[in-house]
N, C-alpha and C positions, 0 to 999 in steps of 0.2 A: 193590637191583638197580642197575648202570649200565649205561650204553651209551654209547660213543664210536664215534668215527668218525677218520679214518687217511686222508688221501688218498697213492697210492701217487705217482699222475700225473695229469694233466688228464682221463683216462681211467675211471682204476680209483683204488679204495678199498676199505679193509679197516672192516667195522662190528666190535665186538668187543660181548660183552654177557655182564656177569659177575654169573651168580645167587648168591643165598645163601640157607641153608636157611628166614630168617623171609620169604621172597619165597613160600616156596610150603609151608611149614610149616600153615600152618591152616586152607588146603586140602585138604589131603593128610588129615588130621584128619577133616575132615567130610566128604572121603569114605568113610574106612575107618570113621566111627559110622555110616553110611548103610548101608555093609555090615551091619556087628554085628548092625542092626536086619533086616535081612531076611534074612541066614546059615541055611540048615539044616542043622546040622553036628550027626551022631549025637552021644547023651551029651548035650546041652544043648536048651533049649526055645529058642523062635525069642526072638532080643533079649537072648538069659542069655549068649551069646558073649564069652569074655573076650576084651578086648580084646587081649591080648597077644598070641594065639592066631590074631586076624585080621590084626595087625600082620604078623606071623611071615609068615602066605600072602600076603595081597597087600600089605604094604606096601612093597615094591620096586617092582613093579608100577605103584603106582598114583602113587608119589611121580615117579615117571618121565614118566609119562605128563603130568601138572601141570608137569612142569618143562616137558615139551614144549608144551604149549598155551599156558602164558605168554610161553615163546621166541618162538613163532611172532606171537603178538598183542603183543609188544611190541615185536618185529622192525617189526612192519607200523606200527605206530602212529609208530615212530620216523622211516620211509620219509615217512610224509605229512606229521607236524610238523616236518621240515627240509626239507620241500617237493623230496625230492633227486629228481631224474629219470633212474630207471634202465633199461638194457636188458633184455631177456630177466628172472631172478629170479633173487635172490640167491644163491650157493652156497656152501656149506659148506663148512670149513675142515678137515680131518680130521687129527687129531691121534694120533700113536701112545699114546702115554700116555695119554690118554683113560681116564676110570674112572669109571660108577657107585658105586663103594663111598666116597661122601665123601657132603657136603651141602653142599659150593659148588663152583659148575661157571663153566666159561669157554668161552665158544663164537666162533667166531670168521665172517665170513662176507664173500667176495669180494661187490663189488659192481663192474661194466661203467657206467659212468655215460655218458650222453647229451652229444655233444660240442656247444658255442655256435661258432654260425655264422650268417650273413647269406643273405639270397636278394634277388638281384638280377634283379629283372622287369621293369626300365624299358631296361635299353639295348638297341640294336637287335640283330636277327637273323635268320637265311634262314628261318626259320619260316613253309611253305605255305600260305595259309588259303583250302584248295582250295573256288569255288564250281562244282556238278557241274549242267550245263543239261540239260532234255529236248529231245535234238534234232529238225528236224523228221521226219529219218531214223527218229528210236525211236518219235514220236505218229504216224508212218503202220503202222509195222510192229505197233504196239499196236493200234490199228485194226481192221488185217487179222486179229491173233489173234481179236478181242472178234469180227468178222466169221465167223471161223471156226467158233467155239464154238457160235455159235450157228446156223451154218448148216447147211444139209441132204448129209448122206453118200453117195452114189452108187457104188454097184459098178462095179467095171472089170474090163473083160475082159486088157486088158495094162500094164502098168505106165508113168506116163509121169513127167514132169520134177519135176511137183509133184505127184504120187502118195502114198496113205498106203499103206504096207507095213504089216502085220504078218504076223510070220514067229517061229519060233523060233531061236534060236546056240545054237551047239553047240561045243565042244574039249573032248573026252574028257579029255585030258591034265591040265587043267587043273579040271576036272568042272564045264563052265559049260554049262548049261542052262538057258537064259532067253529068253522070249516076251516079245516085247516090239512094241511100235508108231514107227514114224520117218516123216519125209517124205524123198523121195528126193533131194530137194535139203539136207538136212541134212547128206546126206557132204560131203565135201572132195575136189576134185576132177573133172575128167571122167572119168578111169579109172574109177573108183568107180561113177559115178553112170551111166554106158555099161552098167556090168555088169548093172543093174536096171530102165533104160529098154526095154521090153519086154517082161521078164521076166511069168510067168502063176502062179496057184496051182497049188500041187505043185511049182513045182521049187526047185533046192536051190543054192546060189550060196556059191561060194567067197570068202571078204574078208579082209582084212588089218588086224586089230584098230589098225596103228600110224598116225597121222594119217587116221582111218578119218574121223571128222566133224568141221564148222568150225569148233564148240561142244568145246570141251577139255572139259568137263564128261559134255557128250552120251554118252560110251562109256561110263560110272560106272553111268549111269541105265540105259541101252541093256542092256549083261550082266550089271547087279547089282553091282558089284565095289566096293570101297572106293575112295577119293582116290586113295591112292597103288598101291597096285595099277594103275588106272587109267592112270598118268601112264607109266609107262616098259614096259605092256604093249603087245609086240610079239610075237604070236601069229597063226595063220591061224585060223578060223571057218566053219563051214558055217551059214550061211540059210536054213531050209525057209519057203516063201511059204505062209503061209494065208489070205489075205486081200489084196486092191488094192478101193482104194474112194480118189475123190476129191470133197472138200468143196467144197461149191457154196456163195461165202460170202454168208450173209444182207443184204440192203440196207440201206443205211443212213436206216431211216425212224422214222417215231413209233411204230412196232409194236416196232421194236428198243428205240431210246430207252426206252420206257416197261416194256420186261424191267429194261435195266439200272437206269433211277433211278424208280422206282417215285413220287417224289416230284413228279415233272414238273420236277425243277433241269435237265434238261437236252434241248432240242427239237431241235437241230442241230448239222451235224456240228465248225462252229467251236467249239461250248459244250462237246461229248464232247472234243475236241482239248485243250482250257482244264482241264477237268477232269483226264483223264490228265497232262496236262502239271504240273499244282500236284500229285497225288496222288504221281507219281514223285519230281517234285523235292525233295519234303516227306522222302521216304524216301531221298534219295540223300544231302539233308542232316545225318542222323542218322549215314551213313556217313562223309562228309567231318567231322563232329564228334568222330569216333572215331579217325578220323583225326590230328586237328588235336591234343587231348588224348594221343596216344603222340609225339607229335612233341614238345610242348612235355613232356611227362616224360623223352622224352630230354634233350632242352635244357638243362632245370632240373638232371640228376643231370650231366651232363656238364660243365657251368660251377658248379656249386657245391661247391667245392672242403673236407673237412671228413675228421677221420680216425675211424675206428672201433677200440673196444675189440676187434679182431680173436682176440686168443687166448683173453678172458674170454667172447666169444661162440661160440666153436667149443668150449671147454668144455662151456658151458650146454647145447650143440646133444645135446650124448652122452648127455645125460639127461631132454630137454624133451621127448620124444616117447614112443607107447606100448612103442619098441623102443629098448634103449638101444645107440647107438650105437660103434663105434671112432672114434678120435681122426682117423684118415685119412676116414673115413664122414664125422665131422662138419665136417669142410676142405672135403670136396667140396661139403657141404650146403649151409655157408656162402658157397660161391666162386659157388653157384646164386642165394642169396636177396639177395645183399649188394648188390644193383641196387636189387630191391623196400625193401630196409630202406633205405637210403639216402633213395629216394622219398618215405616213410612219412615222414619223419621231416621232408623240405622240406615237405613236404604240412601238416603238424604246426605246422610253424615258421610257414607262410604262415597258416595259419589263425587260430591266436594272433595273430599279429602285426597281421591285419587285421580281426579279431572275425568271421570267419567260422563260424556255427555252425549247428547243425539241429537244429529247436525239435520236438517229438512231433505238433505238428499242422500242420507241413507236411508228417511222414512220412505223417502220415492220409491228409492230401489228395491226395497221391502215388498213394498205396498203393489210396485210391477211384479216381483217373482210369485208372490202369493194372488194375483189376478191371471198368471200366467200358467199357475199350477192351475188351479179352476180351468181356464180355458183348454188345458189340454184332456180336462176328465171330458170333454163334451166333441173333445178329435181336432180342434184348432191347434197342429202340436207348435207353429211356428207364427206366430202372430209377429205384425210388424212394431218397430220398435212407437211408432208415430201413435196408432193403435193402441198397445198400454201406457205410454205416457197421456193419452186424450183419458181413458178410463180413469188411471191411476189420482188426476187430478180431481176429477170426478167425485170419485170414492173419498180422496182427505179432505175435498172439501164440506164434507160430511163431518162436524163435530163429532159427534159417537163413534162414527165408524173409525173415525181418524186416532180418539183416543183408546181404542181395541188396538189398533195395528199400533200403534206408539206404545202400549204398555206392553204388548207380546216382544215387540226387539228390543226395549231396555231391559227384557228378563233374560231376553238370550244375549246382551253383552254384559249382564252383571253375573251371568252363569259363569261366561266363559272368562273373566273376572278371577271369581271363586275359585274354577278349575285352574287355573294358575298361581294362585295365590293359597289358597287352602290344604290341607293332607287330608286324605281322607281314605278310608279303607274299602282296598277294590275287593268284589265280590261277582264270580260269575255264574251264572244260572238257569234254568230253560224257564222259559215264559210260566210256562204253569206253578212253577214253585216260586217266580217274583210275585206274583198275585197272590198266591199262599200265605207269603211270607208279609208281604206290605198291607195286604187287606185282613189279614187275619180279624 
């Protein structure tokens, strides 16, 4: 047997690999005595099989078959002993003339090779490294919720400013039927909020679903509907009132305190402030991290300049999936992914080049703190270590699950990476104007 290799271009390559019948001769052999031996062919006893006779049935068959599994493993073997680095998998070369009827074959197979390039992380750039504060605007309004929740509900006879409504919406047209609960100060507007100051159970209140509350989100919740549904719904609604009750909000004492932190971590209301305030920030910063991580991925694919096996992968695309694609299918697929694969590949480049890697037992320890976080939303605040290691193992030995939690911690060591190696311009902000500013 040989194998060569053809480069066409810095890109692309032709492997060629030409069998001959002593390559897969005495294989092919002891397959077909393996037969003979358990054959039950009328006329003869098991094992009396002439050989000639099992040749005849399967020995096209099986010589075929041999030729294909040595192709295949000596295809592979060749890929890793020239260390070559390719895209997507090899493809075959399809030859009209092409014949089983010989015993030396010639196979041929495209290969997309992986392009050598540079990533430049040291020079400068407008790259945000947005910090998001708790203002003291959001630790009082936080406050007043935790106040709320916990306070005592009161009937009303008429609806007033900061009143809780529940009522049901209604638009036939649409078939929205849905009960739901709002404060009246959640609409937008005086109009609005005129319409319901007053208002008593049993009656039935005309609204206008468009810029209907402050909260863009608020309408989603409110009639049920999806995101988008929500965002350019401009419909009228009838309100049936079944309900006016206003919250009388609980004090802020040790009887409260000692609902919320059972522990005694917190006895007043500077220390409830201090808490909310690092609890929120801790979660605003996970967002500005996600942030900061798509900003420097655009960065990285936009300044790293490098070209792609472009026709040998839209090839690949038409047959790499459960549905085999057309040539236009696989253009569009690739004009979709070829951001991602690009990425993949700095990503790739930067890791090597800087020995960044992810050893099985920092995915454990991962894989524990995040089954640990979970277990404590549900009050297990101290589980034993025996406990999430039995889970933990559990959980990786789950394929998918395993490659979610594998991809979430190489993003937070190639972040933290980044944040050592990168410049980038700090910016601080309150929550509402980062969402402003990034989601615009």
């Amino acid at each position: 047997m040989n194998i060569t290799k053809e480069n066409v271009d810095a890109l692309n390559a032709i492997v060629k690999v030409d069998i001959v019948a002593e390559d897969y001769s005495a294989k092919v052999t002891e397959v077909l005595n393996d037969y003979r031996k358990k054959a039950n062919i009328p006329g003869f006893r098991k094992g009396n099989v002439p050989m000639g006779m099992v040749k005849k049935q399967y020995g096209k068959s099986v010589m075929i078959d041999e030729v294909n599994k040595l192709l295949q493993e000596s295809l592979n073997k060749f890929l890793v002993e020239e260390k070559l680095d390719i895209l997507g998998n090899p493809l075959p070369v399809m030859k009209d003339d092409f014949s089983w009827d010989t015993d030396a074959f010639s196979f041929e197979f495209q290969l997309g090779l992986a392009p050598e390039f540079d990533v430049d992380i040291a020079g400068k750039n407008k790259i945000i490294d947005y910090k998001i504060i708790a203002t003291d605007e959001l630790l009082e309004k936080e406050v007043e919720n935790i106040q709320s929740r916990y306070g005592n509900v009161i009937p009303q006879e008429v609806a007033e400013e900061h009143s809780n409504i529940t009522g049901t919406f209604v638009n036939e047209e649409k078939e929205l039927n849905k009960k739901s609960t709002f404060l009246v100060n959640d609409l937008k507007g005086k109009k609005n909020e005129k319409k319901l100051i007053g208002a008593k159970v049993g009656d039935v209140i005309e609204l206008d679903t468009k810029k209907l509350f402050e909260e863009e989100n608020k309408l989603q919740q409110i009639l049920g509907v999806s995101n988008e549904e929500a965002k350019d719904l401009d419909i009228k609604v009838t309100l049936t009132i079944e309900e006016v009750t206003k919250t009388e909000l609980a004090d802020l004492d040790e009887e409260l305190f000692g609902k919320l932190f059972a522990d005694g971590s917190v006895k007043t209301v500077t220390e409830l402030k201090e808490k909310i305030k690092a609890d929120a920030e801790g979660q605003f910063q996970q967002q500005a991290d996600q942030q900061l991580l798509n900003a420097i991925t655009e960065h990285l694919v936009d300044n790293t300049k490098f070209d792609l096996p472009a026709d040998f992968l839209q090839k690949w695309l038409q047959t790499a999936g459960e549905k085999e694609l057309t040539l236009e299918e696989a253009t569009e697929e690739y004009t979709k992914s070829e951001k991602g694969l690009r990425y993949q590949l700095i990503e790739g480049k930067i890791m090597k080049d800087n020995d960044i890697k992810l050893e099985y037992a920092e995915l454990l320890e991962y894989a524990k703190g995040f089954i640990k976080t979970q277990m404590a939303q549900f009050g297990n605040m101290n589980p034993e270590e025996k406990e999430l290691d039995d889970i933990a193992a559990r959980v990786l030995s789950n394929k998918e699950e395993a490659q979610r939690l594998q991809t979430q911690l190489m993003s937070q060591k190639l972040l933290g990476f980044f944040k050592e190696n990168m410049k980038f311009k700090a910016k601080e902000l309150s929550y509402e104007d980062f969402i402003k500013e990034v989601y615009k």
